[in-house]
N, C-alpha and C positions, 0 to 999 in steps of 0.2 A: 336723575340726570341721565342723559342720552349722553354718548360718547358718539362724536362725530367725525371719522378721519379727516383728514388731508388730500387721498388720492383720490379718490372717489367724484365725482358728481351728485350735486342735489340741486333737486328742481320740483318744487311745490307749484301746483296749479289748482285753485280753486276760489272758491264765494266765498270767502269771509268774511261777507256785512260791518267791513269795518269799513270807516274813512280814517287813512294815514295821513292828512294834511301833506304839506311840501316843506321841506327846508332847503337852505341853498348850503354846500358844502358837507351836506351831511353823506354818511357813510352808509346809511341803511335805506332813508325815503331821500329820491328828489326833489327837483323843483319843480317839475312839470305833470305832477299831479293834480288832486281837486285842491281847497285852503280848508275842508271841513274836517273836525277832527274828532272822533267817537267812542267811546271807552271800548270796543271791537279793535279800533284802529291802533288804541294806545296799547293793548294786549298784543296784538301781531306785531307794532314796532318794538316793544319789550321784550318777544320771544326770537327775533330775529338780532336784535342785538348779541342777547346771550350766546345764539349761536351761529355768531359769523355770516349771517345771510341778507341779502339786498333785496328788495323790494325793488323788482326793474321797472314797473309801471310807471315810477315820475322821474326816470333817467333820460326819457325819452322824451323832444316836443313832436305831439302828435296832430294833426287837421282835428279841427274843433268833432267831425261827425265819427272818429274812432276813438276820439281820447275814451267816452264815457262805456260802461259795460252793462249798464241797468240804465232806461228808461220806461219811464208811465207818461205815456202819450195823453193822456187827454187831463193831466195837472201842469204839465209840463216842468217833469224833474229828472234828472239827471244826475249819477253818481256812477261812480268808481268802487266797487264790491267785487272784483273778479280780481285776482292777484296774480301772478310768474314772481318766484321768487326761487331766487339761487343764491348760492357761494359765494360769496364776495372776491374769491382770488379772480 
């Protein structure tokens, strides 16, 4: 187990090929994410529970042409795999 202060800042930024779906009133994932949800997605909203951290990607409603962070142009798919996650205070 990681021991995390309180003073400090955390700010994770990267791919992890998860989908965190959306919930409304949740504490960790917003609303204004994708609705898919991936055993990636479940592991990252599981690890950030633990320790206190928000998934700021679906806190935000964004124009349909920035929400996404991964497309394949010529199937025409679209997802959310690039995360900004911090602190919750």
């Amino acid at each position: 187990m990681i021991n995390i202060g309180t003073t400090g800042e955390i700010i994770l930024l990267g791919d992890f090929n998860g989908h965190t779906g959306t919930k409304v009133n949740n504490q960790v994932v917003g609303s204004y994410g994708e609705t898919r949800i991936n055993d990636n997605g479940e592991r990252l909203t599981d690890l950030c529970e633990s320790y206190n951290l928000r998934i700021t990607n679906g806190y935000f409603k964004h124009e349909m042409i920035h929400k996404y962070t991964w497309e394949q142009h010529t199937r025409k798919l679209k997802s959310i795999i690039d995360y900004i996650i911090v602190l919750k205070k």
